[in-house]
C-alpha positions as CSV (number, residue, x, y, z in Angstrom):
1,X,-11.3,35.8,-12.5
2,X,-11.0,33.8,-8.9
3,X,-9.2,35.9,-6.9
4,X,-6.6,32.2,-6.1
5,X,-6.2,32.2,-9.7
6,X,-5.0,36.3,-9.9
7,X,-2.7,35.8,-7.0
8,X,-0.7,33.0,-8.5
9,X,-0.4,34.6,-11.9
10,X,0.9,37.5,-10.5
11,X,3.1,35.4,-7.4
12,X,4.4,33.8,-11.2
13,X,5.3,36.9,-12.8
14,X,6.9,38.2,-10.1
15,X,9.1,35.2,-8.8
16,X,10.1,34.7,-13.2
17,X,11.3,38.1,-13.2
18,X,13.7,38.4,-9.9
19,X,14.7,34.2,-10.3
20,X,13.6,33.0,-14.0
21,X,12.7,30.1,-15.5
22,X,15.1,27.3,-14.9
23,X,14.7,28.2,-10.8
24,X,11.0,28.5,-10.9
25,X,9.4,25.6,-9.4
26,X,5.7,25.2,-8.4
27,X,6.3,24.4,-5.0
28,X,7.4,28.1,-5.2
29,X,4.7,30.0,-6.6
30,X,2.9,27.9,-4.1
31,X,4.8,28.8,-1.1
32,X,5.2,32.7,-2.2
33,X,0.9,32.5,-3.0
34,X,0.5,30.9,0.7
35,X,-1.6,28.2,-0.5
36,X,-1.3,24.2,-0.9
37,X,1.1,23.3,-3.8
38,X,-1.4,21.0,-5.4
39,X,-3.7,23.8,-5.3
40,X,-1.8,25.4,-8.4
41,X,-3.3,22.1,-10.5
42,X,-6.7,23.4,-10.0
43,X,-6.1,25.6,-12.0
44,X,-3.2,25.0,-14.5
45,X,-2.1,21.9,-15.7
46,X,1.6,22.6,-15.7
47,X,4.1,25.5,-15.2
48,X,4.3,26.6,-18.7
49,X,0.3,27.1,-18.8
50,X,0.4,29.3,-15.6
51,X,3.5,31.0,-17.4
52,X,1.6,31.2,-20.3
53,X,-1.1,33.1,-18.6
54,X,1.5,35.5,-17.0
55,X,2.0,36.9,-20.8
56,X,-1.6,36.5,-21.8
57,X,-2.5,38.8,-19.0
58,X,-0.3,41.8,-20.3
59,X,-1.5,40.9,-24.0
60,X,-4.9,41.0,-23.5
61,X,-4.4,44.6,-23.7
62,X,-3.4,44.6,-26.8
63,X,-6.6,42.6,-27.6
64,X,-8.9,45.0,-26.2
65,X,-7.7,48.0,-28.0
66,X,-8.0,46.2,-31.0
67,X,-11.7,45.1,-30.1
68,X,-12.1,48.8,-29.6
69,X,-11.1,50.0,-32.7
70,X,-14.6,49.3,-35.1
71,X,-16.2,52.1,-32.7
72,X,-13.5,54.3,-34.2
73,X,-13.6,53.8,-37.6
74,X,-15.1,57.2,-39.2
75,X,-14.2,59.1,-36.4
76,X,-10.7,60.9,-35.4
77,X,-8.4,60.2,-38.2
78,X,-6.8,56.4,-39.1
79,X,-3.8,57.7,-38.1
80,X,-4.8,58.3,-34.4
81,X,-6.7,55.4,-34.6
82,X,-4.1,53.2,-35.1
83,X,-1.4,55.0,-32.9
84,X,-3.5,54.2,-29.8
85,X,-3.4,50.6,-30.9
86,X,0.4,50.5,-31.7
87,X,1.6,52.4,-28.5
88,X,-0.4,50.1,-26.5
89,X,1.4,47.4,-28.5
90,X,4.3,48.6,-28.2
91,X,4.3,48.8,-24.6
92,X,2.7,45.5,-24.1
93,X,5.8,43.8,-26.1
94,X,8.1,46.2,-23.8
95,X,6.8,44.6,-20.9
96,X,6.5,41.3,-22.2
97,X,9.9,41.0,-23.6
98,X,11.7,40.0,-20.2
99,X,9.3,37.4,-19.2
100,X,9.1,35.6,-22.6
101,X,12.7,36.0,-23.3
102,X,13.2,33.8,-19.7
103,X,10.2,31.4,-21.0
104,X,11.0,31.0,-24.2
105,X,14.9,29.8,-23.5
106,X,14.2,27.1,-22.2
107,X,13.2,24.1,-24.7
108,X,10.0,22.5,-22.8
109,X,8.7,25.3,-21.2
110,X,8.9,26.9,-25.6
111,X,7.5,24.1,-27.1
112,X,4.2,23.8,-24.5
113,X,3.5,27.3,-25.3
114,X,3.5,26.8,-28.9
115,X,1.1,23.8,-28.4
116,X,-1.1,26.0,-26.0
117,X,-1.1,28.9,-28.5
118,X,-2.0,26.4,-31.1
119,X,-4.8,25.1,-29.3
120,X,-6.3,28.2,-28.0
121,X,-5.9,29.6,-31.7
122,X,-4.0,33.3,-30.3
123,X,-1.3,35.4,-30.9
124,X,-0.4,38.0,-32.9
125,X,-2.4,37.0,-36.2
126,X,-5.8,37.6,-34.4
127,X,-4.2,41.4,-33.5
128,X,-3.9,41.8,-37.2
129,X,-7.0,40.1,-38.6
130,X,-8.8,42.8,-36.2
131,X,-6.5,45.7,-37.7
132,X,-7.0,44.7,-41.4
133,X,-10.9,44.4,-40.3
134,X,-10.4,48.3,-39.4
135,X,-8.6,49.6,-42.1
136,X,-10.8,47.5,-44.2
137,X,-14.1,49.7,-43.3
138,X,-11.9,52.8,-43.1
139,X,-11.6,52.2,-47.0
140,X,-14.9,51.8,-47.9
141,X,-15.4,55.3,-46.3
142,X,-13.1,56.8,-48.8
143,X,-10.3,57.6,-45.5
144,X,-7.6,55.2,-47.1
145,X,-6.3,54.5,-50.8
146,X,-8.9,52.1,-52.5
147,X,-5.6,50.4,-53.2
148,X,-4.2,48.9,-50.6
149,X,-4.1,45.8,-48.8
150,X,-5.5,46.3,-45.5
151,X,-4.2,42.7,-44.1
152,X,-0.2,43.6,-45.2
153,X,-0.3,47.2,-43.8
154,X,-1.8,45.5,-40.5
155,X,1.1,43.5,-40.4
156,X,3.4,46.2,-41.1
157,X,1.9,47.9,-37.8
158,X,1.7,45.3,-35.8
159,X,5.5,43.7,-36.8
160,X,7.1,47.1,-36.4
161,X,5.4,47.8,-32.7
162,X,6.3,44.0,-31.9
163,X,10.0,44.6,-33.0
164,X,10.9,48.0,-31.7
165,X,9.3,47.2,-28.1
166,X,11.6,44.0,-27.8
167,X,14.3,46.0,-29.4
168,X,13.9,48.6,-26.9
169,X,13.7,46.9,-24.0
170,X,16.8,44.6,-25.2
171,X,18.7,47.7,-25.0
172,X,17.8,49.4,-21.8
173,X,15.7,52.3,-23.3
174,X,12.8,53.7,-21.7
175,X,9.6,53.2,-22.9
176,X,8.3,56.5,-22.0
177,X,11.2,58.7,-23.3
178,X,9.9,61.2,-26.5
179,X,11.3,59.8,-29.1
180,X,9.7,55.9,-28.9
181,X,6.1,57.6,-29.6
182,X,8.1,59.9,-32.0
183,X,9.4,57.0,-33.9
184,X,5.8,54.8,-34.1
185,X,4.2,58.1,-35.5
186,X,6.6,58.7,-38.3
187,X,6.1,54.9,-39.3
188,X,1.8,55.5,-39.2
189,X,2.7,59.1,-41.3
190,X,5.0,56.7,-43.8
191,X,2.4,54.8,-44.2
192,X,-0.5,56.4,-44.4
193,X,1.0,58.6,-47.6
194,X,0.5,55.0,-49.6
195,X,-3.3,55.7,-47.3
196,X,-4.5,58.3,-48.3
197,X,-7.2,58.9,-50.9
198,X,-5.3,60.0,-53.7
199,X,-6.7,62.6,-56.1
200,X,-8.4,60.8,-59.5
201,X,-7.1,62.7,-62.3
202,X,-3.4,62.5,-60.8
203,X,-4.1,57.9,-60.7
204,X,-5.3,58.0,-64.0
């Protein structure tokens, strides 16, 4: 990425953190970046696309582990598998959760994310597609119950990493303490005993 382009999203991020949304102005990032103000046109068409790119930045983690994930399918166990996934999830939202909270409460700066999430076709639905794509080969190998639907328990994953990261940061927990993993394994180990390969003569 042009190294203009880095500074300003991260110039963005940190001015929407310490003076939010409704204070943020371009002439702003501009001044904070040290460059022109029309500069920041270049490369964004409006303040809600450059904010926009603030959050993509910290989710396209999220995306890469899930790109990772087909080199893991027979190997490890699901469960692992999919922790690494969620945590990294989980942490993204944590991170997230202050800048779209900011973002998303004010009503243009919402609604010109939706249509740029709209047009660029992202969010969370690709994160599960890639998940159910996982779990889906995982079954054919016999590691998961024949059973299941690999798109729901995706979205299981995915909505309950989503909602306790927001959750967590809403109430001033740390991230890092024991008990957040603790919590995101037990849900995986919940699921997974609906997973598992389940011996014939008992299904029958």
């Amino acid at each position: 990425m042009n190294e203009t382009k880095q500074k300003l999203i991260k110039v963005t991020e940190k001015l929407l953190k310490s003076n939010g949304v409704a204070r943020l102005t371009t002439r702003m990032i501009a001044r904070e970046a040290g460059v022109a103000d029309g500069l920041i046109y270049h490369y964004f068409k409006d303040k809600a696309e450059l904010i926009h790119e603030v959050i993509e930045q910290h989710i396209n983690d999220i995306r890469d582990a899930v790109e990772k994930l087909p080199a893991s399918i027979g190997l490890n166990t699901v469960a692992e598998n999919l922790e690494k996934v969620m945590m990294i999830t989980y942490n993204v939202q944590y991170s997230i959760a202050p800048l779209a909270s900011t973002a998303f409460a004010d009503n243009s700066i919402r609604e010109r994310m939706r249509e740029i999430i709209k047009l660029k076709d992202i969010g969370p639905k690709k994160d599960i597609e890639g998940i159910a794509v996982y779990l889906s080969a995982e079954q054919r190998l016999g590691r998961i119950n024949k059973d299941i639907a690999p798109d729901m328990a995706a979205r299981i994953l995915v909505a309950y990493s989503l909602r306790s990261g927001m959750n967590d940061w809403f109430l001033g927990l740390d991230p890092d303490r024991p008990e957040a993993k603790k919590e995101l394994k037990d849900v995986i180990r919940t699921l997974m005993k609906g997973l598992e390969p389940r011996d014939e003569k008992f299904s029958k």
